[in-house]
C-alpha positions as CSV (number, residue, x, y, z in Angstrom):
1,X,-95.6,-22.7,20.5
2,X,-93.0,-24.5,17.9
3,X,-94.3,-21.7,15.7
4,X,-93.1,-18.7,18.4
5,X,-89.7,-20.6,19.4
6,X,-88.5,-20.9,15.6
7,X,-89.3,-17.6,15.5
8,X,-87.3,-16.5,18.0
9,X,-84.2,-18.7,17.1
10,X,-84.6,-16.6,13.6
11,X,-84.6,-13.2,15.3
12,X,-82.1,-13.5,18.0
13,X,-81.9,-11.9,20.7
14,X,-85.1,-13.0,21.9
15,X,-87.0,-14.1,25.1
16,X,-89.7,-16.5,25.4
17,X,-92.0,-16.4,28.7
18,X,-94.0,-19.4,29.3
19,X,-96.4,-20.3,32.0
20,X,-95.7,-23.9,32.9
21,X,-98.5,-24.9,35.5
22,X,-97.0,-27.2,38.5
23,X,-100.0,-29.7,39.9
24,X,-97.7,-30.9,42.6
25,X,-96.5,-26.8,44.1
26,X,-100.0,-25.1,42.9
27,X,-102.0,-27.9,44.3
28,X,-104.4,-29.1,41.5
29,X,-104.6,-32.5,39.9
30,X,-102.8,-32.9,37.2
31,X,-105.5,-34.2,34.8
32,X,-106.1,-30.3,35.2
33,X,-103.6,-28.7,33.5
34,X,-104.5,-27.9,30.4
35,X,-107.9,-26.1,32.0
36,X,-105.1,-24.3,34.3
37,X,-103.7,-22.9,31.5
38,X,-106.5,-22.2,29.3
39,X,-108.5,-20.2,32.5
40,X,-105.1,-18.4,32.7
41,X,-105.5,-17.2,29.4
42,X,-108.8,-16.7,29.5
43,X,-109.0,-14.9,33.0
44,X,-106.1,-12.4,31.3
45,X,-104.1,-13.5,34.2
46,X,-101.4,-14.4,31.7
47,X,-102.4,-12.8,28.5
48,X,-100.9,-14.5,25.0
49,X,-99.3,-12.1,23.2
50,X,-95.9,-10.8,21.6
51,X,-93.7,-7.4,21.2
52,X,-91.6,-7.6,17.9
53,X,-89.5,-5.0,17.1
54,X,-90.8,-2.8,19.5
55,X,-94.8,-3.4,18.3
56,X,-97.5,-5.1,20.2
57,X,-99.2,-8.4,19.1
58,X,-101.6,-9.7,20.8
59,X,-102.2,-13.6,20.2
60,X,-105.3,-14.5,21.9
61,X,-108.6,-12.6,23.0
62,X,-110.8,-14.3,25.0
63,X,-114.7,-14.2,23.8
64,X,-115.6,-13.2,27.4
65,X,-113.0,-11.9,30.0
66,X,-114.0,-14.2,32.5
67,X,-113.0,-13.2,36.5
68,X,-109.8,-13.8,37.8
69,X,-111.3,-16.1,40.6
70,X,-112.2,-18.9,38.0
71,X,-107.9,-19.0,37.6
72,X,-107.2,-18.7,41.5
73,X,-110.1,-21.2,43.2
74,X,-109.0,-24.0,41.2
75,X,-105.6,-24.2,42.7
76,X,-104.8,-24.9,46.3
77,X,-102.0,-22.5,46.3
78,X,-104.5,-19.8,46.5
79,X,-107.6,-21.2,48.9
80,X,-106.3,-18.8,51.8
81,X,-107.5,-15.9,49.2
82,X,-111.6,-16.8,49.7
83,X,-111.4,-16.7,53.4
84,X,-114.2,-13.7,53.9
85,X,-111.4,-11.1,55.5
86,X,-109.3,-11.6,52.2
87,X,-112.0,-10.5,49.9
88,X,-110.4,-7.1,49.4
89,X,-106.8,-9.0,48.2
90,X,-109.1,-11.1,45.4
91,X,-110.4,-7.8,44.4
92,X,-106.8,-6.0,44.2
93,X,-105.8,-8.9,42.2
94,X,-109.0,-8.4,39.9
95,X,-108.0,-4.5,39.3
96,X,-104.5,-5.0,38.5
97,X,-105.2,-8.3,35.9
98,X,-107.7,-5.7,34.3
99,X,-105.6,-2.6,34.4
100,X,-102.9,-4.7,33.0
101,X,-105.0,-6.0,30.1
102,X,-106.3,-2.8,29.0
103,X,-102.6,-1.0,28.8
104,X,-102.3,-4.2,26.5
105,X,-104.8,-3.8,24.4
106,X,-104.2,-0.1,24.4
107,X,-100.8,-1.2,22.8
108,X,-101.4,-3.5,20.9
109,X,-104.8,-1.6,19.3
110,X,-107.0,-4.7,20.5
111,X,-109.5,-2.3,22.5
């Protein structure tokens, strides 16, 4: 992260997007936060990676895509989403994280 913000400071304009977990609003413990973050990553709910000068980078592959549930049922924010009748929103969710990715990795040339 020091690594991308000098970075950016050396090739200004720039804009830095970070996913800052919240225990207290997302409702997880806080000893969690680090796994938050991580299954975020590794769900491709918030994929790593960077555009400089108009070309794709991607910064971080996971070994195995896992689904975006094991992101969402950790956090209370999300509980009302594995009620049976909102089955069909968790897989909407699900398509779009993995449309998303692929477009990525189309741009990037990770396929």
């Amino acid at each position: 992260m020091t690594e991308k913000v000098r970075k950016a400071f050396a090739n200004t304009p720039a804009v830095i997007v970070v996913l800052q977990p919240c225990p207290t609003n997302w409702g997880f413990n806080s000893d969690m936060t680090v796994q938050i973050s991580k299954l975020a990553a590794d769900t491709c709910f918030w994929p790593l990676y960077e555009i400089e000068h108009g070309k794709y980078k991607l910064n971080y592959k996971p070994n195995k895509k896992l689904p975006v549930t094991e992101f969402l049922k950790e956090q209370g924010r999300f509980k009302h989403l594995f009620r049976p009748e909102n089955k069909p929103m968790i897989e909407k969710i699900q398509q779009y994280v993995d449309t998303e990715w692929e477009r990525l990795t189309r741009l990037t040339g990770s396929e």
